[in-house]
Structures are given as structure tokens and as C-alpha cells.
N, C-alpha and C positions, 0 to 999 in steps of 0.2 A: 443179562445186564443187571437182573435186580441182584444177582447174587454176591456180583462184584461190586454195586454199589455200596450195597448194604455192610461187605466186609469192612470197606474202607472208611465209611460213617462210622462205624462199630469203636472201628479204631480211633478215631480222633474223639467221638461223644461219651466214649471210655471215662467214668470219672480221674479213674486211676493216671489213664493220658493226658487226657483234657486239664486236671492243676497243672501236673509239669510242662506242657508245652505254656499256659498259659503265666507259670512262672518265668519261662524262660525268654516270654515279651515281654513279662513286666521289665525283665531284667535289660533286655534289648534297649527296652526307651530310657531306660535311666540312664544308658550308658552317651545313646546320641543326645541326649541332653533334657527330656521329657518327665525331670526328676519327679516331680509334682502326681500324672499319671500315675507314671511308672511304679512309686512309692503306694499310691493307693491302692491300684491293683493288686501290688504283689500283697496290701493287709488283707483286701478281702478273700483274696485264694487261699491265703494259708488261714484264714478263718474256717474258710471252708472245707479244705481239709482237716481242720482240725477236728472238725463237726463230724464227717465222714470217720473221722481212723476214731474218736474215744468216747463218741455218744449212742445213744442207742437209734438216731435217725435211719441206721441204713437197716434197724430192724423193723422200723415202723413203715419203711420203702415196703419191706418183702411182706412183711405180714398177711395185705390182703388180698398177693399171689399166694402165698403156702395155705393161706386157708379158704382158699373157692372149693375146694374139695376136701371129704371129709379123710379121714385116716382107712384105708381098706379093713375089711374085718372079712374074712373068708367065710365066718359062721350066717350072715345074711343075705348070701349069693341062694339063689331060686333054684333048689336040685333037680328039677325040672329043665333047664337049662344048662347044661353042660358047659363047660366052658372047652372051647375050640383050641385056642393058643392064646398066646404070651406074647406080646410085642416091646420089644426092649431100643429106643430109639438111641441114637448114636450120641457120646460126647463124654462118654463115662472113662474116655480109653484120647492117647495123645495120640491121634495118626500120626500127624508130623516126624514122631520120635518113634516108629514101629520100627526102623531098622536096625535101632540100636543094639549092642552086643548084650545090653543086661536085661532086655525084652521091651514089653508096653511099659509106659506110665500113666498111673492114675490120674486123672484131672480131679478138680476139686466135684464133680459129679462120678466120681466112682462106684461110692454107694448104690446107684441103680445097678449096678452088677450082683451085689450082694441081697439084693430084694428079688432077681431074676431068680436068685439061688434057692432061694426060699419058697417062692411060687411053683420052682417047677419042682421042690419035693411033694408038696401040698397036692400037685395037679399033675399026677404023673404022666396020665392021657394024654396032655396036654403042647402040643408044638412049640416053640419059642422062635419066633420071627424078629431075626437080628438087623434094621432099618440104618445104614448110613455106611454112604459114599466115603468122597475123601472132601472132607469141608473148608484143605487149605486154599487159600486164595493165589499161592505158589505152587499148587500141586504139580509132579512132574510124571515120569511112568512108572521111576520105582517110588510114589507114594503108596504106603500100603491104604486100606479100607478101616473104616470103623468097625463095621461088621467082621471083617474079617479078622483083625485083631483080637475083636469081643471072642468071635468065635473059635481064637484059640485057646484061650482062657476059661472057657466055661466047659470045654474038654479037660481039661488038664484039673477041675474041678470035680471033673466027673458026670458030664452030665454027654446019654450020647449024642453021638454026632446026627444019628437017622433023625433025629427030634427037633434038629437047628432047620432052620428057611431062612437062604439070604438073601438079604435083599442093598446092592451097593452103585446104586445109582443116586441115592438120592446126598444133595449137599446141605439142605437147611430143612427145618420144622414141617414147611410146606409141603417138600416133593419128599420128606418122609412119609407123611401123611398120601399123599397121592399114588407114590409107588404102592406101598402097605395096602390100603383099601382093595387094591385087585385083587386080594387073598379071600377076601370074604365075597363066598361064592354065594349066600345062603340070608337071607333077612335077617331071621331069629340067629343067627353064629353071633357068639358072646366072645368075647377077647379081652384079655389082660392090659391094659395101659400100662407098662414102666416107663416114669422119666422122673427128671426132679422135681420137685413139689411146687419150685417156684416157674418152672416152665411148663405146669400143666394145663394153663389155661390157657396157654398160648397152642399149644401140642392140642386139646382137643378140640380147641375154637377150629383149627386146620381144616380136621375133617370134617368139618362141617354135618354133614345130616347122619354121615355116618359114624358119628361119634354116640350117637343111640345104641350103639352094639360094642360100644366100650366101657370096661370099667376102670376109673381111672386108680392107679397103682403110685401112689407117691410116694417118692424117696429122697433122701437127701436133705430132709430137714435143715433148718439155717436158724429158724424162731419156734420160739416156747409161748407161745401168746402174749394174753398179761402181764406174764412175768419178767417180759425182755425192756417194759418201761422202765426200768430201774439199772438196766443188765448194761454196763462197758467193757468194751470190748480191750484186751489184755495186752494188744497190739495193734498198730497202725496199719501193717498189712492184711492183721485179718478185717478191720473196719472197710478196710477202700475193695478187699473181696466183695463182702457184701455188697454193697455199693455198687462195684462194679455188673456184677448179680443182676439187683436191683433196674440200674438203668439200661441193662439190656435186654431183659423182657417186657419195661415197659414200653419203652420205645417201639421194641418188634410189636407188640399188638399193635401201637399207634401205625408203625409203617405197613404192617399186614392190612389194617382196614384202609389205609389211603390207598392203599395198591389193587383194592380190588379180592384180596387171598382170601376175606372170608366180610361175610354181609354186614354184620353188624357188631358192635362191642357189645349186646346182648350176649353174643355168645361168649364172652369172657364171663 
């Protein structure tokens, strides 16, 4: 239930959705006669997109996601501790589109694919646990896996197959986190966090106590810190990206902690 809710919340609280439908009221009431309304509304929405697609708001949205955690540096990991595997959570890869003739498509979180690539040079010993189901809300039988998709691409990359763990039950953050954890047989087992940078706090708030035996791996950059006070964005779709970004991790933390999925927003 929460997963279907939450798809179809997603889709309407979408900034990206949320103007156009909400222009397309304004426009409604103008039409049955509610000129006055109707007329206001539609200033304030396209205000607010404005705001969204060529100021730097949607980077000051993400900023203090992308920076709860610091940048990984492999050189101040404890050689004493080994690191176990690699855990690379789904979304980097289109399920929806895996049966296509010209292969996967990259989502705008791609990038964690290419940080996976980079760790498992660094960590050869090292397992890679590939986390995600099928997370469309349409899914059917022949939808393919996130996992499994990842997993054909990171062969074909080169990396072997005995090394991959799959794991394709899980459909959001959550019961990534829940599936994954059964893997750590051991207290002290150290493991890789891969996801984006803006949804790491959300990814390791998940695990909750077990997120002590994670290091978190971010990828996917969106902001530059300071420097994005001044920075606009080149086009309108790449603003209402962000943005859309933005208001969908924020909100998940907000709905993970009403829901009960993890204790406290301390743990963000």
C-alpha cells in the first residue's frame, strides 16, 4: 500500500507535474468564467516556475542533501577492516525501458554505475550487491529488474559475474535497505554505500542501526557548494530536474518518518 501510494503522491507533488496540472486549472477557471482566479493563479505558477527552471533555488533545495556526507576518499578507510562488498542500490538504469531493441537507458542517476566501476577496481576482493526489484507502479511479467539490468552492464564492462549478489525484490529505499541487510552475516562487515548523493540520507537513514557498517559512496553530484549561489541553470528542463530531485527526497524523508520506516529525522 505505501508503495502504491507514494508512487502516485510522487507523481502529482512532482514539481515538474504539479505547475502543468496546476496551469491547466488555472486555465480551466478562466474558461468557465473565474477570470479573476484563474488569471492569478496561472501569475503565481509561472512565477514559480520561473524560479525552478533559471535561479539557483533548486540548488539550494539539494545542497544540504548532497552535503550530509562527505566525498569518499578510499586512503582513510581502517586496513584493519576489510571491506566486504559493494552495495549499489537501483535507479541508475530505466526498468521500464529494459526490453528495448537498443538495450538499458540511463536515468539521470546513471553515474552510480560508474562509481560501482571504480570501487570494484580499487577493491578487487570485494563483492558488489546489486539491490532493486521492478519499481514501476505498471510493472507486468515481462518487466525486467533493476538489478538485473545493472547486472548486465557491469559484465559487459568487465567486471565478473562470480562477484555480482542479487538482490530483486526490493521496490523503493526501504525494502532496499531491508532486503540488502541480510547479507551482513557479521557486526564488524564493512560495505560500500553506492547511490546518489542527494538520496544518501535518505538510503542510510533506511538502515537504520545498520547503517554503522556502511560507508557511504556518493555519486551523482547535482551542486558545487558556494559556488552554485550565483550559478543558473542553461535551461528550464534542466532547473525543474533538479527540483524535481529536490522535492522527492525531501518529502520521502518526510513520509518515511510519518510512516514509521525509520525513528527519527536525526538520522538524516
Amino acid at each position: 500500500m505505501f508503495f502504491r501510494c507514494a508512487k502516485l503522491l510522487h507523481f502529482f507533488l512532482r514539481p515538474s507535474n504539479a505547475i502543468l496540472l496546476l496551469i491547466a486549472i488555472a486555465c480551466l477557471l478562466m474558461l468557465i468564467g473565474g477570470i479573476a482566479v484563474g488569471s492569478l493563479m496561472l501569475l503565481v505558477v509561472t512565477l514559480i516556475a520561473a524560479a525552478l527552471a533559471w535561479t539557483p533555488l533548486p540548488y539550494l533545495l539539494l545542497r544540504p542533501l548532497e552535503s550530509r556526507y562527505p566525498v569518499f576518499d578510499p586512503q582513510q578507510l581502517d586496513p584493519a577492516q576489510p571491506v566486504r562488498g559493494i552495495i549499489l542500490l537501483g535507479g541508475g538504469v530505466n526498468a521500464s525501458r529494459g526490453d528495448k531493441p537498443n538495450g538499458p537507458i540511463f536515468t539521470s542517476a546513471g553515474a552510480r554505475l560508474f562509481v560501482v566501476l571504480e570501487l570494484a577496481r580499487l577493491f578487487p576482493g570485494a563483492r558488489i550487491l546489486l539491490s532493486g526489484g521492478v519499481p514501476d507502479l505498471l510493472a507486468n511479467n515481462k518487466s525486467y529488474s533493476e538489478a538485473g539490468l545493472t547486472r548486465d552492464l557491469l559484465i559487459r564492462f568487465g567486471i565478473a559475474p562470480e562477484r555480482i549478489i542479487m538482490e530483486e525484490r526490493s521496490r523503493d529505499t526501504f525494502e532496499n535497505a531491508r532486503e540488502s541487510e541480510k547479507l551482513f552475516t557479521a557486526a564488524d562487515d564493512r560495505w560500500l554505500l553506492v547511490t546518489s548523493a542527494a538520496h544518501m540520507p535518505r538510503a542510510m537513514a533506511s538502515f537504520g542501526k545498520r547503517a554503522t557498517q556502511l560507508i557511504p559512496c556518493c555519486a551523482d553530484y547535482k551542486t558545487q557548494g558556494p559556488a552554485d549561489d550565483d550559478r543558473f541553470f542553461g535551461s528550464a528542463a534542466h532547473g525543474w530536474l533538479c527540483a524535481d530531485i529536490a522535492a522527492h527526497e525531501w518529502l520521502g524523508l518526510l513520509a518515511y518518518r510519518l510512516s514509521g520506516r525509520f525513528d527519527s529525522l536525526k538520522q538524516f
